[in-house]
Every structure is written in structure tokens, then in C-alpha cells.
N, C-alpha and C positions, 0 to 999 in steps of 0.2 A: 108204716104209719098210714093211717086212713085221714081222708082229706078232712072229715069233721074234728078227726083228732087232732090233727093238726092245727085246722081252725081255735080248735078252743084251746089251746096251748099258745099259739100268740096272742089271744084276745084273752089270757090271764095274765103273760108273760107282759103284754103292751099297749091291754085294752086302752084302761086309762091316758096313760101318755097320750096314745095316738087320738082317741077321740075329743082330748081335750084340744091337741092341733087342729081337728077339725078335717071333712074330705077336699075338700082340695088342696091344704097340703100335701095331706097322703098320696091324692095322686101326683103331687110336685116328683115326693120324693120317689114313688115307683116308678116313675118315668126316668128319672133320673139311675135308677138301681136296671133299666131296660138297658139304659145307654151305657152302662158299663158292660152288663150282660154280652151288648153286642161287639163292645171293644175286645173284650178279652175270648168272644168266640172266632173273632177275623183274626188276632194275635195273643191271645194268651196262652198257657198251659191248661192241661183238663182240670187240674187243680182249681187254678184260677176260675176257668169257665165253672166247675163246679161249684162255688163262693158265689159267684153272681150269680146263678141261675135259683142257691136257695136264699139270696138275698129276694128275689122277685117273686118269687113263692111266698115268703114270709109276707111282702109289704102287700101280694095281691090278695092273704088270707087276713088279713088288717085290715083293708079295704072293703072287705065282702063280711066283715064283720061290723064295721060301721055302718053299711048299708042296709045290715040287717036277712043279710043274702047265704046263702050252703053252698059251699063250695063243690058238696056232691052234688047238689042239682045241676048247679050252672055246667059241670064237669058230666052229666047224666046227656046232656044234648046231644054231647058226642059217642055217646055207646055204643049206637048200630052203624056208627061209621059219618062218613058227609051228612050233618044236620042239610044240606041243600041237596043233594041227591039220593038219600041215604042208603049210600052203599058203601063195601069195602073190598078192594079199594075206589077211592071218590074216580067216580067217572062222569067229573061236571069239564 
């Protein structure tokens, strides 16, 4: 799946809901979908870590949809490698 496709499949699937919540709970809850992310990569199964990582995927293509943002742009910085050095591999 292509990150716009993506995009516009949660923002059918949860535009509404989520924008009614508004962006800062949105980022309550991605923050919150990070902090699992991180538990279950220091002690979960890949299973698990799998589950949280498209949990944060899903809440950060929610978010860049509220904002009005592409997730392929924002995702296009890193193409040719370190947006700060641009190389690959980063030799900052």
C-alpha cells in the first residue's frame, strides 16, 4: 500500500471521529500508541510489536490528515537518504 493510499483509507475509515476530537488529542493518543510501540519493542513479541507499530502509522496518517499534510511529501525528505547530510548511509 502507498502512503496516500493509506492516508485516505484512515481519513474515510476515521476522518470524521478524529477531527471532531480535534489535533491535540490526536496527538494525545499517538503519543500514547508511541509508548506502547516502545513497550512492546523492548518486551513484546514481533506480533505485538507488529500491532503497535500499525497502530502509529495509522494515528500519524490521522494526524497528517487533520493537518492537511501528504504523508508522501513529508516521507519524500528522506529519499536521498540524511535530509541533514544527504547521504546514504548518514555520515552526520
Amino acid at each position: 500500500m502507498e502512503l496516500a493510499e493509506l492516508q485516505a483509507s484512515i481519513a474515510a475509515t476515521y476522518g470524521d471521529r478524529d477531527a471532531g476530537r480535534g489535533i491535540a488529542p490526536t496527538v494525545a493518543w499517538l503519543c500514547e500508541e508511541v509508548g506502547e510501540l516502545a513497550q512492546a519493542a523492548r518486551k513484546g513479541t514481533p506480533e505485538q510489536q507488529l500491532h503497535e507499530l500499525g497502530d502509529v502509522i495509522a494515528w500519524v496518517a490521522s494526524l497528517a490528515h487533520q493537518l492537511g499534510l501528504s504523508l508522501d511529501e513529508a516521507a519524500q525528505r528522506y529519499a536521498a537518504g540524511c535530509p541533514v547530510c544527504d547521504t546514504q548511509p548518514c555520515s552526520c
